[in-house]
C-alpha positions as CSV (number, residue, x, y, z in Angstrom):
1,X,9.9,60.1,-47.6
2,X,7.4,61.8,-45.2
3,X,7.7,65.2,-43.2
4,X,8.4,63.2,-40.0
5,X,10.9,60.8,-41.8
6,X,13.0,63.5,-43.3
7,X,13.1,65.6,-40.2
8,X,14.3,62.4,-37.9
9,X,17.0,62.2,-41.2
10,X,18.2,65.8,-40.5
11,X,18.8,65.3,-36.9
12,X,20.7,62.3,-37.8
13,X,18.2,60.0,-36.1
14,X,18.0,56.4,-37.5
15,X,14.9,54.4,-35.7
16,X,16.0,51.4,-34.2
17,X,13.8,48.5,-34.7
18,X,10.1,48.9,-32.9
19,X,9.5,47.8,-29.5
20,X,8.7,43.7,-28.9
21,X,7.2,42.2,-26.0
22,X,8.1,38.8,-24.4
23,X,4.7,37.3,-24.5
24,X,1.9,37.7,-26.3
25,X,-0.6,38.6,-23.8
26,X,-0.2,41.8,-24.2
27,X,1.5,44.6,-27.7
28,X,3.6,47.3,-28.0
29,X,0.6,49.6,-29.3
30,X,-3.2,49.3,-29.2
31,X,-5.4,52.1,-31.8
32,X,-8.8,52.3,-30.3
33,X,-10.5,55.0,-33.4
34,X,-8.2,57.6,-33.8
35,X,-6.0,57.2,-30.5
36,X,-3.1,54.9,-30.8
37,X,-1.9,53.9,-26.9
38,X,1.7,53.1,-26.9
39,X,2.7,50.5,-24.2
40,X,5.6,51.3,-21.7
41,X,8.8,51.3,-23.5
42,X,11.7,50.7,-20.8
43,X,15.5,51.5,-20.8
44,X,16.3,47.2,-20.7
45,X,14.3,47.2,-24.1
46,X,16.8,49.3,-26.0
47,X,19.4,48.4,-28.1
48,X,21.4,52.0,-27.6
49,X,24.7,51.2,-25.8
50,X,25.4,54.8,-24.9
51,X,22.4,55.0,-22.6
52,X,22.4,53.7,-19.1
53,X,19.8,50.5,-19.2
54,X,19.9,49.9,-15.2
55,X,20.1,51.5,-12.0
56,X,18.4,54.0,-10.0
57,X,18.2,57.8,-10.5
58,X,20.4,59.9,-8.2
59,X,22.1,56.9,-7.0
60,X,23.8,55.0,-9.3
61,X,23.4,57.1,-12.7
62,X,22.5,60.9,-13.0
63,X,19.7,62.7,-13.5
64,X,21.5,63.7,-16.9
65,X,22.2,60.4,-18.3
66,X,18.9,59.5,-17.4
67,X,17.6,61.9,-19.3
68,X,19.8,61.0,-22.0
69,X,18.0,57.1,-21.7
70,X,14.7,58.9,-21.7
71,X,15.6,60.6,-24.9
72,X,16.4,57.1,-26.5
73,X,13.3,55.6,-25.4
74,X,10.7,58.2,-27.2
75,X,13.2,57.7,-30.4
76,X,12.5,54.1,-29.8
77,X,8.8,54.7,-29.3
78,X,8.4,56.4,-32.7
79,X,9.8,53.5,-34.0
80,X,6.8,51.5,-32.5
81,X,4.5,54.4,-34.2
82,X,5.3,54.4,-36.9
83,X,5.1,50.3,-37.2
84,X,1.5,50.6,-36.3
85,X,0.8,53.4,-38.6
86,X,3.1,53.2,-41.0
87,X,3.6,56.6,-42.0
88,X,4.6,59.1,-39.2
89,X,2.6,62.3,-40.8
90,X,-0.2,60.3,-39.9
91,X,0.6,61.5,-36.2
92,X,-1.8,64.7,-35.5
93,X,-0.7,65.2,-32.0
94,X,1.3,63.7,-29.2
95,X,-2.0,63.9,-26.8
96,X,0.1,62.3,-23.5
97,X,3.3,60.8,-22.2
98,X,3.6,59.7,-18.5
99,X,7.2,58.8,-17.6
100,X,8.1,56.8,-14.7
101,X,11.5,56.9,-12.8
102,X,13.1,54.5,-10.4
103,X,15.0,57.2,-7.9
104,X,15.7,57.4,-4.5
105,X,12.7,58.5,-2.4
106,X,14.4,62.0,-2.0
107,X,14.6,62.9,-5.5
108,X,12.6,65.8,-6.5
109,X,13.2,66.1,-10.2
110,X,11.6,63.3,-12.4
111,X,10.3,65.8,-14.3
112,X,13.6,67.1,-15.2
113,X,14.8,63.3,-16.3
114,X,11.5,63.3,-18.3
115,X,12.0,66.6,-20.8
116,X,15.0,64.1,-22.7
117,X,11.5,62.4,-24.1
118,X,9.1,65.7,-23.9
119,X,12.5,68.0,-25.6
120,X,12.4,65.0,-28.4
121,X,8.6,64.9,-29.0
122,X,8.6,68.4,-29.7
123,X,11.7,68.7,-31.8
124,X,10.4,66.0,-34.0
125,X,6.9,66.7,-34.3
126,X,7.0,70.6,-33.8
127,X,5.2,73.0,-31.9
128,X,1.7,72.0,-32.8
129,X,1.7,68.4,-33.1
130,X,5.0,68.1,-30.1
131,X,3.3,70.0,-27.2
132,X,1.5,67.8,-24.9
133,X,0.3,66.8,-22.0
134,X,2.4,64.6,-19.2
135,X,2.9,63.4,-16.2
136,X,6.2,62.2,-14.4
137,X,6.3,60.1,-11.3
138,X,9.1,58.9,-9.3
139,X,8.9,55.0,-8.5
140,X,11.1,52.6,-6.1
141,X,11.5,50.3,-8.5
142,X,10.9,49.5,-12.2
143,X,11.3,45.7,-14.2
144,X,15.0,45.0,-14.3
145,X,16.2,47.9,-11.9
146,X,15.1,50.0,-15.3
147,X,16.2,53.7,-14.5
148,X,13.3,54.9,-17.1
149,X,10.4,53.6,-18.7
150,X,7.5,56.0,-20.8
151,X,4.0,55.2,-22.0
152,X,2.2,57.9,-24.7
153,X,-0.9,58.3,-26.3
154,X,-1.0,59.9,-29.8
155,X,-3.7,60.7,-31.8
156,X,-3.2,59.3,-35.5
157,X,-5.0,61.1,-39.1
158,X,-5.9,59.0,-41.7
């Protein structure tokens, strides 16, 4: 068992199955040399029941719980990581995530719903490796009235 894999085991984290897509035209994670691109992963993809899968930000879930779905999703995404690379100390760095959420027009804090993902990476990974760049943008609308959904891009060791 790897660095990665034992810390996820002392947070109590199991990882869920990796992401699939409905059709083939497109994957869940593309490595172009060392960077590994990590398709969106949104909140109707997940199997967590404890999350909120649907509904918009501010209106009819909270910026908390939201959060909370954020936090399931990058758990979910190192699942997909670690399919494509097999082994999770293989991750140098956590280069980008950009996380979209579907709010109200007057909501001011994607950011905010975006550290349950940012807060994970970093526990996980560390300081070093977890710190990275990010963006956070508030959408009208996401696929399936998602509340959440997060891309990343990782750079992956041999």
């Amino acid at each position: 068992m790897g660095r990665i894999d034992r810390k996820l085991a002392e947070m109590g984290i199991e990882l869920p199955a990796p992401l699939a897509l409905p059709s083939p035209n497109r994957t869940p994670a593309v490595q172009v040399g060392a960077m590994l691109y990590v398709s969106g992963h949104g909140a109707a993809l997940l199997e967590d029941d404890s999350v909120k899968r649907r509904g918009k930000v501010d209106v009819d879930i909270t910026p908390e719980e939201a959060s909370a779905t954020m936090r399931a999703l990058a758990v979910k995404m190192i699942a997909t990581i670690k399919h494509h690379v097999r082994d999770l100390d293989r991750v140098e760095k956590v280069v980008k995530i950009l996380g979209m959420v579907n709010t109200h027009p007057d909501f001011e804090r994607p950011n905010a719903v975006l550290n349950g993902a940012s807060d994970l990476f970093f526990e996980v990974f560390g300081p070093e490796i977890g710190r990275h760049a990010r963006s956070s943008v508030g959408v009208a609308t996401l696929a399936g009235r998602q509340p959440v959904e997060i891309e990343g891009i990782f750079l992956i060791g041999d």
